[in-house]
C-alpha positions as CSV (number, residue, x, y, z in Angstrom):
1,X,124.7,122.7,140.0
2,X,124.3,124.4,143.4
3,X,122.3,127.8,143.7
4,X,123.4,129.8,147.3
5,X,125.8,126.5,148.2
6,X,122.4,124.6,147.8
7,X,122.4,121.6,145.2
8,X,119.5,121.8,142.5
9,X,117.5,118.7,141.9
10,X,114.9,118.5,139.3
11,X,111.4,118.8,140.6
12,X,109.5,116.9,138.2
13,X,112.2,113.2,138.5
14,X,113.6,114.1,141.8
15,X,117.2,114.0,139.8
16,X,120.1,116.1,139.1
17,X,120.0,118.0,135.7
18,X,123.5,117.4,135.1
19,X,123.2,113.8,135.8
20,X,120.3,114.1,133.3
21,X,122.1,115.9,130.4
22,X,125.1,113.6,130.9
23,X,122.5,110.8,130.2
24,X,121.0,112.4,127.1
25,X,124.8,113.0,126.0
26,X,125.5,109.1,126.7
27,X,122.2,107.8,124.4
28,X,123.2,110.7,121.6
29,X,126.6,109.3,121.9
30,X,125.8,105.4,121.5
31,X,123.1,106.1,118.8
32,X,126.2,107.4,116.8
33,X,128.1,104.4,117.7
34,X,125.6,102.3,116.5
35,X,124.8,104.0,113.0
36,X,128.3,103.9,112.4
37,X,128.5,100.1,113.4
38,X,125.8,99.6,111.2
39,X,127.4,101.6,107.9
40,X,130.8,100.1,108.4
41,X,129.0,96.6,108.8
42,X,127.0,96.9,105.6
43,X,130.3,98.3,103.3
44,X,132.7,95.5,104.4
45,X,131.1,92.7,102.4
46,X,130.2,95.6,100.0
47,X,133.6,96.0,99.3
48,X,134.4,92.4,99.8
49,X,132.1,91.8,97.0
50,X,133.2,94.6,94.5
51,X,136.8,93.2,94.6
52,X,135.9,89.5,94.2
53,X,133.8,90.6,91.2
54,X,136.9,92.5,89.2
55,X,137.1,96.1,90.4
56,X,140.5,97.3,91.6
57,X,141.9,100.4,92.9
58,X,145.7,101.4,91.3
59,X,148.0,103.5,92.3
60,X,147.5,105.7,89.2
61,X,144.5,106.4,90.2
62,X,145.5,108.3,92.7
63,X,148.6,109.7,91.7
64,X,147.7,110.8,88.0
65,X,143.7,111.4,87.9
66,X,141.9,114.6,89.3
67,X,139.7,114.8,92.5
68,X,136.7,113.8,90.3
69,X,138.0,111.4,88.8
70,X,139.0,109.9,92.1
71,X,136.0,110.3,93.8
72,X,134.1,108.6,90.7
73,X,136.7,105.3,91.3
74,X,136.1,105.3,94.9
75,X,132.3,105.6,94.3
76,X,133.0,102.5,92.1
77,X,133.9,100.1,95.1
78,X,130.6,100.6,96.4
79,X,129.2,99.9,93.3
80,X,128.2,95.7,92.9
81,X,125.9,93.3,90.6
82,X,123.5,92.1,92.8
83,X,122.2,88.4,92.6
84,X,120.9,85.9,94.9
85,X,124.1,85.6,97.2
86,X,125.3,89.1,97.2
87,X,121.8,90.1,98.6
88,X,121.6,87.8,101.0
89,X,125.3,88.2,102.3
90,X,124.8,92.1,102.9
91,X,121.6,92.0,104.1
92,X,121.8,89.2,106.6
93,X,125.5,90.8,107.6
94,X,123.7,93.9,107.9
95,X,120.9,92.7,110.5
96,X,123.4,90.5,112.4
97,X,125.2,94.1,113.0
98,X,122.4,95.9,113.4
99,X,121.2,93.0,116.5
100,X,124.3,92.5,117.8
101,X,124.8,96.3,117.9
102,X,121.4,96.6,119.7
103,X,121.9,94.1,122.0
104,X,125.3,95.7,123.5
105,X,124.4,99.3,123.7
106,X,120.4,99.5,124.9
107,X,120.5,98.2,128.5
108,X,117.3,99.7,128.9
109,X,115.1,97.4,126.2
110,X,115.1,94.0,126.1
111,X,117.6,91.8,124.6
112,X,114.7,89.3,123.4
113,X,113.0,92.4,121.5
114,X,116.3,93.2,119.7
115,X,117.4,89.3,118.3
116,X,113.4,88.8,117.8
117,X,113.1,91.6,115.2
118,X,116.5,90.5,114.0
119,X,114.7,87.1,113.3
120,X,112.0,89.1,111.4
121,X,114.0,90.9,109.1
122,X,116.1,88.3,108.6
123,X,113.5,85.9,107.4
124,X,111.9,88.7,105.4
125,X,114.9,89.0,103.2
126,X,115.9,85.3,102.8
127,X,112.4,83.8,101.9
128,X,111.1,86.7,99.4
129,X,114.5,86.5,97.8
130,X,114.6,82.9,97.2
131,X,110.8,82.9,95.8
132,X,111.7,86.0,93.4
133,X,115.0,83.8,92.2
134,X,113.3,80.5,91.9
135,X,110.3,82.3,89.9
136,X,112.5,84.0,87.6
137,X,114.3,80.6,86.9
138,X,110.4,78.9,86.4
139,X,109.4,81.8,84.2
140,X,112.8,81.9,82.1
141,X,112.0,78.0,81.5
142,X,108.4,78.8,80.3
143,X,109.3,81.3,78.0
144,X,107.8,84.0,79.6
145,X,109.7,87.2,77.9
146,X,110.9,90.6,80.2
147,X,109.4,92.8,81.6
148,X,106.3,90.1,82.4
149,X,108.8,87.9,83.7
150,X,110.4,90.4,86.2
151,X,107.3,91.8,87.2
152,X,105.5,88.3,88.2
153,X,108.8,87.3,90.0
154,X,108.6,90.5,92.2
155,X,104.9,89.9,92.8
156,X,105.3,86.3,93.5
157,X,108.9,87.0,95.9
158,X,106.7,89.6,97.9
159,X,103.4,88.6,97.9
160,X,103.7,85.8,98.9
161,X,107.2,85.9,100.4
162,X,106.2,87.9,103.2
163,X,103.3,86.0,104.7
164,X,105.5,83.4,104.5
165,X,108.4,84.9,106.2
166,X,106.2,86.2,108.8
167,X,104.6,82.8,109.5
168,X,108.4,81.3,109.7
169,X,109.5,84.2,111.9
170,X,106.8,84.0,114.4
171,X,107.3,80.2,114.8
172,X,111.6,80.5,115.5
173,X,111.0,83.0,118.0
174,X,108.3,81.1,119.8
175,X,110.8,78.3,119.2
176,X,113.5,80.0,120.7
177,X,111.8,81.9,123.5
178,X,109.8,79.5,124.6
179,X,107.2,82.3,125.2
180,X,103.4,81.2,124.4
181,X,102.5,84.6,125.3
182,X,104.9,86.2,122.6
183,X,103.2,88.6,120.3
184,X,102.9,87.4,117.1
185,X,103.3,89.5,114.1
186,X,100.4,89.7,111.4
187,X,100.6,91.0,107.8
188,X,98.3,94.2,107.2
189,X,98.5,95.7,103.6
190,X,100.7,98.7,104.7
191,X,103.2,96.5,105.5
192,X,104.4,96.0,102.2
193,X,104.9,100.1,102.0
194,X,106.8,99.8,105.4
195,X,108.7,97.0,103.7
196,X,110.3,99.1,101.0
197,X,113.4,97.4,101.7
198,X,112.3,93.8,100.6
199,X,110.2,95.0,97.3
200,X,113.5,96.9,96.6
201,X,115.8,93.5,97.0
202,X,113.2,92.3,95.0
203,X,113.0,94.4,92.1
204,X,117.6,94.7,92.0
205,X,117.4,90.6,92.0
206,X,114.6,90.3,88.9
207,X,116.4,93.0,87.3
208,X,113.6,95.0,87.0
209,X,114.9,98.6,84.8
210,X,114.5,100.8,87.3
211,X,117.8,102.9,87.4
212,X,120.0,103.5,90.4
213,X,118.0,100.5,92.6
214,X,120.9,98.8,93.0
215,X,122.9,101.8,93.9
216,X,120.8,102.2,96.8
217,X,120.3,98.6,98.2
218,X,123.6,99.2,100.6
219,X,122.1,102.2,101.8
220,X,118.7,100.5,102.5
221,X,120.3,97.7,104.2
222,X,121.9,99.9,106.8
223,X,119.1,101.9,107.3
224,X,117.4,98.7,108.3
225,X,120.5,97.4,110.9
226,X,119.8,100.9,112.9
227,X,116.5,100.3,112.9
228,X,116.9,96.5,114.5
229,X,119.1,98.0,116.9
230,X,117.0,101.1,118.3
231,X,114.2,98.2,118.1
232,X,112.1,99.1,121.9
């Protein structure tokens, strides 16, 4: 912008505030991109799932039911029964997204940071959901009846799970990076709050009754793609 034919530069950076907004209008722009990278990777195997398990859209639905009627069908699509592999499959396709998306759009951060806290989340999700499977599977075989069963499987999947994970995760990325210096995560008590997603997997996977869980997990799992990819 040019006041009296001179051009206005921005005192503070020394920059012009158009080249500044147009900046801030970029970053605004690919944060978009990426949250909508990050749905649209989550609902694919979503879908992919709800299909392979029996649910089917017609043509009658469309052509002879009312809008609310439609809109409940449609919200059926997104609607699965979560066990070991479905977890798994839409989580880890969600954080793949969620790095790869990272990784392509922030020039300004790291792409080490990004994969790294791919590698966390990752391993956070497979480990606490094999313990909670295999300890569900130990304490059907002892006889141990619901909702004791479900609730030491949960406890069991995350509390131990995550030191676990976290141990595993620290050691691939020193692995890979090949970075002695690397900062190493540790395991404080309010991670397991920050770590809603996992004790949510958790809970869907033991069957614990706590309703609409499940309905949420996809929702959770994108949620946690965007925040790999804004990862600084």
């Amino acid at each position: 912008m040019k006041i009296n034919g001179i051009q206005k530069f921005d005192l503070i950076t020394g920059s012009k505030p158009e080249l500044k907004e147009e900046k801030n209008g970029n970053k605004n722009m690919a944060k978009i991109g990426v949250a909508l990278s990050c749905a649209v990777a989550t609902l694919l195997p979503v879908l992919a799932i709800n299909r392979f398990q029996g649910h089917k859209l017609t043509k009658d639905v469309f052509q002879k039911s009312s809008t609310l009627q439609k809109g409940k069908e449609l919200l059926k699509c997104l609607k699965i029964e979560y066990g070991i592999k479905e977890i798994l499959a839409v989580g880890l396709t969600s954080i793949l997204a969620g790095t790869v998306a990272g990784v392509v759009t922030d020039k300004e951060t790291s792409p080490k940071k990004k994969v790294a806290e791919g590698i966390n989340k990752a391993s956070a999700l497979v480990v606490p959901t094999i313990l909670v499977s295999s300890s569900m599977a130990g304490f059907n075989k002892l006889k141990i009846k619901k909702p004791f069963n479900q609730v030491l499987s949960v406890l069991t999947g995350v509390g131990l799970g995550m030191p676990v994970a976290n141990n595993i995760s620290n050691t691939i990325n020193k692995k890979i990076f090949k970075d002695e210096n690397m900062e190493k995560r540790k395991i404080k008590l309010t991670d397991y709050l920050i770590h809603f997603d996992d004790i949510v997997s958790a809970c869907v996977l033991s069957k614990v009754p706590l309703h609409g869980f499940d309905n949420i997990l996809s929702v959770i799992y994108a949620n946690q793609a965007y925040e790999i990819a804004n990862t600084k």
